[in-house]
C-alpha positions in Angstrom: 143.2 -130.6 18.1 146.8 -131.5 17.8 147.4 -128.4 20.4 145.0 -129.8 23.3 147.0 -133.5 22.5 150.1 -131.7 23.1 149.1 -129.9 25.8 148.2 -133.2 27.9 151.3 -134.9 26.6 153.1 -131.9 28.2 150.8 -131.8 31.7 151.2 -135.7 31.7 154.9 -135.8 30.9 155.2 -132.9 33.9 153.0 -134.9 36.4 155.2 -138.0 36.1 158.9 -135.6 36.6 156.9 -134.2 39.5 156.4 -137.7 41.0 160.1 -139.1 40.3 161.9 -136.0 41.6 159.4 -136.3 44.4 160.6 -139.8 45.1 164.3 -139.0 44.5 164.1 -136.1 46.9 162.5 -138.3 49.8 165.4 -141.0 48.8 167.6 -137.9 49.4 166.2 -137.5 53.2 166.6 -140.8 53.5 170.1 -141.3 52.7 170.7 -137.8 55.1 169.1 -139.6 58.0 171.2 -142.8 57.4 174.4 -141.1 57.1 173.6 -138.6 60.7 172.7 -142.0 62.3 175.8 -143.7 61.1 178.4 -142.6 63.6 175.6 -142.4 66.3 174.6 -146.5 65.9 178.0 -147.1 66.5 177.9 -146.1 70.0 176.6 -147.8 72.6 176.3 -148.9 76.3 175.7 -151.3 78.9 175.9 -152.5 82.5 178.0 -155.7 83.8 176.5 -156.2 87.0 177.6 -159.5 87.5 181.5 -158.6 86.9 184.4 -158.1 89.1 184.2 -155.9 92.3 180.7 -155.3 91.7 180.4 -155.0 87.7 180.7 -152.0 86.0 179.6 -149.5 83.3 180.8 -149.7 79.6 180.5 -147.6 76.8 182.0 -148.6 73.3 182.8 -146.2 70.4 182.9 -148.3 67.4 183.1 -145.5 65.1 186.5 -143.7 63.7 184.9 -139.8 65.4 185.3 -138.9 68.7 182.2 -138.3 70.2 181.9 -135.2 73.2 180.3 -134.2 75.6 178.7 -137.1 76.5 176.6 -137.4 79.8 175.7 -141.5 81.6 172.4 -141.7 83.5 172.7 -144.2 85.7 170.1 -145.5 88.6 171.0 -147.6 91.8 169.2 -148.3 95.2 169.8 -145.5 97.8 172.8 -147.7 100.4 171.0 -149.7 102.7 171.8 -147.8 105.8 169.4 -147.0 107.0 167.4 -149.7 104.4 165.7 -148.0 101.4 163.8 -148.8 98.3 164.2 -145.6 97.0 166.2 -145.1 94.1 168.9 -142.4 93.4 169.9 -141.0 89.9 173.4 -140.4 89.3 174.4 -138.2 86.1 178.8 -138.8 85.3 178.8 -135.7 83.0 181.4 -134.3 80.7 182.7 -137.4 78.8 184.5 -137.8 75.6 184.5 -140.9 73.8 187.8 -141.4 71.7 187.3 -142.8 67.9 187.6 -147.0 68.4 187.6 -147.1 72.0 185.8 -148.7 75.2 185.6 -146.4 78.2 185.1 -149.0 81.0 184.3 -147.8 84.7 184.3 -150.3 88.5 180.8 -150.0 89.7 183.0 -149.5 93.1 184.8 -146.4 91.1 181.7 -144.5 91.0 181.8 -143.0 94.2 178.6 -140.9 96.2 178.5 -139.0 98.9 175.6 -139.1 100.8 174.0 -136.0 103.0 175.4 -137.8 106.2 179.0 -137.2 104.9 179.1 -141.3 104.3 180.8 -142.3 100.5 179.2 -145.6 99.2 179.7 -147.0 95.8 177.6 -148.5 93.3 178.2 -151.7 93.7 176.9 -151.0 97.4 173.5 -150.0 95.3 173.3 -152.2 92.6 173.7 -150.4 89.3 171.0 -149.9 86.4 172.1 -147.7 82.9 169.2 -145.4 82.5 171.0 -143.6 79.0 173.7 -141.8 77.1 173.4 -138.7 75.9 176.0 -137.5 74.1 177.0 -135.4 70.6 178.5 -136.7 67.3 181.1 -135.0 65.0 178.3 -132.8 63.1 177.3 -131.8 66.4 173.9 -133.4 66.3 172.7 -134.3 70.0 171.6 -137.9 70.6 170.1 -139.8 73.1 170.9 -143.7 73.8 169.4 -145.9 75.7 169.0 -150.1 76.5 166.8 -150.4 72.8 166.6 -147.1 71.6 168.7 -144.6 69.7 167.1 -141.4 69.1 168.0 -138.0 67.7 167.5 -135.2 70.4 165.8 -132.0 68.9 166.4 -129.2 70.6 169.6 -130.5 72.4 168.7 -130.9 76.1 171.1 -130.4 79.1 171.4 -133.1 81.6 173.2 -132.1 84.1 173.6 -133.1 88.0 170.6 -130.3 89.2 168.4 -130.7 86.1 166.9 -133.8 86.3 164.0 -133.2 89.0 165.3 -136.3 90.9 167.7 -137.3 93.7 170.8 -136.7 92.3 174.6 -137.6 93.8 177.9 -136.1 92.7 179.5 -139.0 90.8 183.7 -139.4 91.3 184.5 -141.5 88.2 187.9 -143.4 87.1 187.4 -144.4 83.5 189.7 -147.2 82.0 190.2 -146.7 78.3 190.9 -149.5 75.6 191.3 -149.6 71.8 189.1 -151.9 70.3 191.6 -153.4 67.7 189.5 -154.2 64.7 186.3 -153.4 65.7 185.8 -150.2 64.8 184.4 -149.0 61.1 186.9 -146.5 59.1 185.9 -145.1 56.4 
């Protein structure tokens, strides 16, 4: 009698480790997931269209990692000559965003060449941020956008022909600045 007490003592006592290091494991994910999203929530986007010369495009790296190969999606109104509605994607591709820095960029800088040969800006077109893609020091892909941050699994491309949609070569001039305590070290 004493061995079938023991032997549910044991195959209770086993049950209950089972559900702790169940609990600790999925606490272990969790902490994984918070610590890959870390340098990624730091990084965001946005458009100024109200700004000088048009407004503009910024993107802030609040963290203390560079971040590479980083790709903007922006979408304006094709130039009104001859008037359109239709609306042209624009892809500036190959971006690296330094540790504690805002990359800032004229709506007017971000040049397009039309297939008439005629170069309009922009701020011609009015200027809405579509999303960021870009990749973090562990070399996860992500994907940022107005409200959304969101891990990309498998990495994707995005480049200028990929996309499926009208797409211009973009002519960017980026102004740099260090964001003097606003940026997270470790």
């Amino acid at each position: 009698m004493a061995a079938i007490g023991g032997l549910i003592f044991t195959g209770v006592a086993t049950y209950y480790a089972a559900v702790v290091s169940r609990q600790q494991l999925d606490q272990v994910k969790e902490d994984r997931e918070q610590e890959s999203r870390e340098q990624a929530s730091r990084i965001t986007l946005w458009a100024d269209p109200y700004g000088k010369e048009g407004g503009g495009l910024h993107i802030a790296n609040r963290s203390p990692d560079a971040a590479t190969g980083a790709s903007v999606v922006v979408a304006g109104k094709r130039p009104p000559k001859p008037p359109s509605h239709e609306v042209a994607v624009y892809v500036i591709e190959g971006l690296t965003l330094p540790p504690c820095s805002e990359l800032a960029l004229k709506a007017t800088d971000i040049k397009t060449t039309q297939r008439e040969g005629h170069q309009y800006s922009l701020a011609d077109e009015g200027m809405f941020v579509d999303s960021l893609l870009f990749t973090d020091a562990s070399g996860q892909q992500w994907r940022r956008t107005r409200d959304q941050l969101e891990k990309m699994t498998p990495a994707v491309t995005v480049s200028a022909g990929g996309l499926g949609r009208t797409v211009d070569k973009v002519l960017p001039k980026f102004k740099v600045t260090a964001l003097d305590g606003d940026c997270a070290y470790r």
